[in-house]
C-alpha positions in Angstrom: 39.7 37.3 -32.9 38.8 34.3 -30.7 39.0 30.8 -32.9 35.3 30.0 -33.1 36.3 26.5 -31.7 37.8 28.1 -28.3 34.2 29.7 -28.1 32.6 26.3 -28.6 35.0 24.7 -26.2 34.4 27.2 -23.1 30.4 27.2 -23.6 31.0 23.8 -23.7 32.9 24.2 -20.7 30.7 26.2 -19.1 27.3 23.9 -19.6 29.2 21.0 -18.0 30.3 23.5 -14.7 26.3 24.2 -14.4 25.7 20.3 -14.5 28.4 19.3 -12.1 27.4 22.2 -9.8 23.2 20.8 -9.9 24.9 17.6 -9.2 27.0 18.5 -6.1 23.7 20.7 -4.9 21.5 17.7 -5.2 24.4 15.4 -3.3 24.6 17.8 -0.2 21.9 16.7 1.7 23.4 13.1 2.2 27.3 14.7 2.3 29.4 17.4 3.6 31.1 20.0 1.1 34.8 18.9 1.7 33.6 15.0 1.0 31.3 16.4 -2.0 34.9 17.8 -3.4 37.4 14.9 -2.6 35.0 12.4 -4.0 34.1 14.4 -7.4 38.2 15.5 -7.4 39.1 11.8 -6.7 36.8 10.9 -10.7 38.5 13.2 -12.0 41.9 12.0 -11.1 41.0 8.4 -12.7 39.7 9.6 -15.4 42.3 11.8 -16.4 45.0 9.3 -15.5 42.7 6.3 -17.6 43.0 8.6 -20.3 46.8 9.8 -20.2 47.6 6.0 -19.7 45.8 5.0 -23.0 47.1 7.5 -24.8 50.4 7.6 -23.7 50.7 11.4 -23.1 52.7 11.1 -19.6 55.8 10.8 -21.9 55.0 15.0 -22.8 55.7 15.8 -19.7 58.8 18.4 -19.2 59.3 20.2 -15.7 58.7 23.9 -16.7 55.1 22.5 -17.8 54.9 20.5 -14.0 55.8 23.4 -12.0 53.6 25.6 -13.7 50.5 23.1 -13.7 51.0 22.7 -9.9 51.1 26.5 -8.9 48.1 26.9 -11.0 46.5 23.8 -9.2 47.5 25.5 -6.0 45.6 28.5 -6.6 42.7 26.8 -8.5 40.5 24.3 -7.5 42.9 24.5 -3.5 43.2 28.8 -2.9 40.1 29.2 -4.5 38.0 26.9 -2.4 39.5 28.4 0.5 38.8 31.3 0.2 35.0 30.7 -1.3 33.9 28.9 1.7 35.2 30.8 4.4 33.9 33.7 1.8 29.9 32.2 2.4 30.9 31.5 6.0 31.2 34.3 6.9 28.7 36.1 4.3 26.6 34.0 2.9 26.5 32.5 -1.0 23.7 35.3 -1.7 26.9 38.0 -1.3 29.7 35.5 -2.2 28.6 34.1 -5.7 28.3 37.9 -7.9 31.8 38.9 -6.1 33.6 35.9 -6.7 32.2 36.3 -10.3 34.7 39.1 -10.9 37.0 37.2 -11.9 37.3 38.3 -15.3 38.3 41.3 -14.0 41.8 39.8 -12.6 41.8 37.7 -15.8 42.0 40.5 -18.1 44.3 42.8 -16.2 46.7 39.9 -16.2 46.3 39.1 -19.2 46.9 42.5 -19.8 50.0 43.2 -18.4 51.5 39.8 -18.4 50.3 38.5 -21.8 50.1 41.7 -23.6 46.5 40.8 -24.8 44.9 43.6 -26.2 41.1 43.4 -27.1 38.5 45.9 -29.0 36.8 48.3 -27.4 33.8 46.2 -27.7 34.8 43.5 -26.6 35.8 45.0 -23.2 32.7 46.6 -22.9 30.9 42.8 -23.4 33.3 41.7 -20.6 31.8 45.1 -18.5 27.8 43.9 -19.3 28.8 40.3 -18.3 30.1 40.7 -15.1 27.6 43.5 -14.7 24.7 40.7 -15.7 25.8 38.0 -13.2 26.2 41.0 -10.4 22.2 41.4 -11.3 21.5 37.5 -11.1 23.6 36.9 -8.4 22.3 39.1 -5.8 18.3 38.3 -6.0 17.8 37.7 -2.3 20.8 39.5 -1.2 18.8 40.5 1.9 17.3 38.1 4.2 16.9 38.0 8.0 19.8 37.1 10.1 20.2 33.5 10.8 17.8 32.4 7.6 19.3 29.4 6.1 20.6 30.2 2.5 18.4 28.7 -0.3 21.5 27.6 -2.6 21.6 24.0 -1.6 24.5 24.4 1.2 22.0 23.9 3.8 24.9 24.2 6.5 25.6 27.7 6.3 23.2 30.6 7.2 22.8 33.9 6.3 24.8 36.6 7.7 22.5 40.4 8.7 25.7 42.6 9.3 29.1 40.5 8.1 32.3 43.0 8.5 34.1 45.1 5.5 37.0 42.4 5.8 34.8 39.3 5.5 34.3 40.4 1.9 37.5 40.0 0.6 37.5 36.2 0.8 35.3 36.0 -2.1 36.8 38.5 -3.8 39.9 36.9 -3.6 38.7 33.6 -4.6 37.4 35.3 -8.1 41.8 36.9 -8.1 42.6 33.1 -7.6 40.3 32.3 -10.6 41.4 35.5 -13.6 45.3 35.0 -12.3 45.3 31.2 -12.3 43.9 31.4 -16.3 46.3 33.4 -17.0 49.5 31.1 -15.7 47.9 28.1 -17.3 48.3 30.1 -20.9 51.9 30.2 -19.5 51.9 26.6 -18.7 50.6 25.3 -21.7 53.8 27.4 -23.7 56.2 25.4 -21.7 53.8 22.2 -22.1 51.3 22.2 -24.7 48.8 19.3 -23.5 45.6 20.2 -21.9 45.1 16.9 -20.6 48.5 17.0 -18.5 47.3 20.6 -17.3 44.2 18.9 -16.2 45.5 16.0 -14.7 48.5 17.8 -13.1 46.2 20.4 -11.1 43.4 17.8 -10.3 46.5 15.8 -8.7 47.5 18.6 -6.5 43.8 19.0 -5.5 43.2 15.8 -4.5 46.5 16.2 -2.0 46.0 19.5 -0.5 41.8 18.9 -0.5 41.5 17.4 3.0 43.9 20.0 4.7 40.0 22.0 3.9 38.3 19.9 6.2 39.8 22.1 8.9 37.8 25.5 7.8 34.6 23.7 9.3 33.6 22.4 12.5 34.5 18.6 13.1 31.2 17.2 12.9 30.6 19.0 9.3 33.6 17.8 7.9 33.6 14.4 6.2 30.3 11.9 5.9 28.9 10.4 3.3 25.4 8.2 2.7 24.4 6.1 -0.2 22.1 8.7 -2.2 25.2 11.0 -2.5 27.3 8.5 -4.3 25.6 8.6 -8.3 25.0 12.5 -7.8 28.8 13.2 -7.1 30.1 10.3 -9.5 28.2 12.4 -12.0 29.1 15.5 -11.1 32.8 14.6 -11.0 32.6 13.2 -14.5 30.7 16.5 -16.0 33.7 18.9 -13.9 36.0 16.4 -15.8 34.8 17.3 -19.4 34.1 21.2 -18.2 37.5 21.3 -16.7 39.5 19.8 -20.0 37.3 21.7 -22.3 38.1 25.1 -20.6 42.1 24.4 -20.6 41.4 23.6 -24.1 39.8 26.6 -24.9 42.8 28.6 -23.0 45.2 27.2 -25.0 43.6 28.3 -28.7 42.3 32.0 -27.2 42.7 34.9 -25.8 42.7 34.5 -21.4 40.2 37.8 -21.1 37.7 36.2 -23.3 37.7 32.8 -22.6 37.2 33.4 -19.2 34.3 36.1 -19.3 32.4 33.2 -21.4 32.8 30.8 -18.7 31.0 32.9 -16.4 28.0 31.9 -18.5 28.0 28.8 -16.6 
């Protein structure tokens, strides 16, 4: 059974995802997507480090808890972003969103076989109906004419009429990055047991590897920023900030499968 405060902490979680991700959509007219993420990585990183400096947690650190932080890192916010964008590249975000939201699936087959969670039959059934759900929501308008421009706010890509079998892995692979990186911060947080390290180790590692992204898109789409951005993505970095500490937090008192299923809700 799943402490009723890790359920708290990953709707929590989860509400502060959906604010950061209005934020980012309402900065992208006056930004580019790779600037949009450096900028809202680059609040988190103060924050985080404000925080660990006034509370004096850098002294927890241990290198089994670094090296797993920084893999994890690696694969989530860096791999998955990847993989997500050159995933609506090449597809569109009407056929990238509901397959990158599979991954519970990855979460709880890891969890699975790595973490030997076992859950109730209903309660892998729930995980069933909530991918099944955001499948549902996630692909109104999944057909549109070839070279519309998507409604979701990332007025740089368009729609794609006839995308090839292999262009939807990327997404798909971005949700594996997802499950499998929840899974090796439960891992992490046995060797090092501090959320806000986790946090500030793989927002660290972000904010490195982040610009080798700029590279996916054409030069002239790459970085820019105007003045109506700034607030939007200050806001939106601090919201990922909470949503990002809240959901480590809820790892590290419950079960991977679940926690991760109820951050979908986002």
């Amino acid at each position: 059974m799943i402490p009723a405060s890790a359920v708290l902490a990953v709707l929590g979680a989860a509400l502060f995802f959906a604010v950061a991700d209005i934020c980012v959509k309402k900065a992208l007219p006056f930004t580019t997507l790779i600037t949009a993420s450096l900028v809202t990585v680059a609040v988190q990183w103060l924050l985080y480090t404000a925080v660990i400096l006034a509370a004096g947690t850098f002294s927890q650190m241990n290198p089994a808890g670094v090296i797993w932080f920084a893999v994890t890192g690696v694969l989530n916010p860096v791999l998955f972003l990847v993989f997500y964008l050159i995933g609506f590249q090449r597809i569109g975000v009407a056929r990238s969103a509901p397959l990158k939201g599979i991954s519970p699936v990855f979460a709880v087959v890891c969890a699975f076989l790595v973490l030997g969670e076992r859950l109730e039959v209903g309660q892998y059934l729930g995980i069933a109906m909530a991918i099944g759900g955001i499948g549902i929501i996630s692909t109104e308008g999944w057909v549109k004419p070839s070279g519309e421009t998507d409604p979701s706010g990332f007025s740089r890509v368009q729609g794609v009429s006839r995308p090839r079998k292999i262009d939807y892995l990327f997404p798909i692979l971005a949700g594996a990055t997802t499950g499998v990186s929840s899974v090796m911060l439960k891992i992490g947080l046995s060797k090092m047991p501090s959320p806000l390290l986790a946090a500030w180790i793989g927002v660290t590692v972000a904010l490195v590897l982040f610009p080798l992204l700029a590279f996916i898109f054409p030069p002239g789409e790459r970085f820019g920023l105007q003045a109506p951005a700034l607030p939007w993505l200050i806001l939106g970095g601090v919201a990922v900030t909470a949503a990002v500490y809240a959901l480590i937090f809820a790892l590290s008192l419950g079960q991977v499968s679940v926690v991760t299923t109820l951050n979908q809700t986002s």
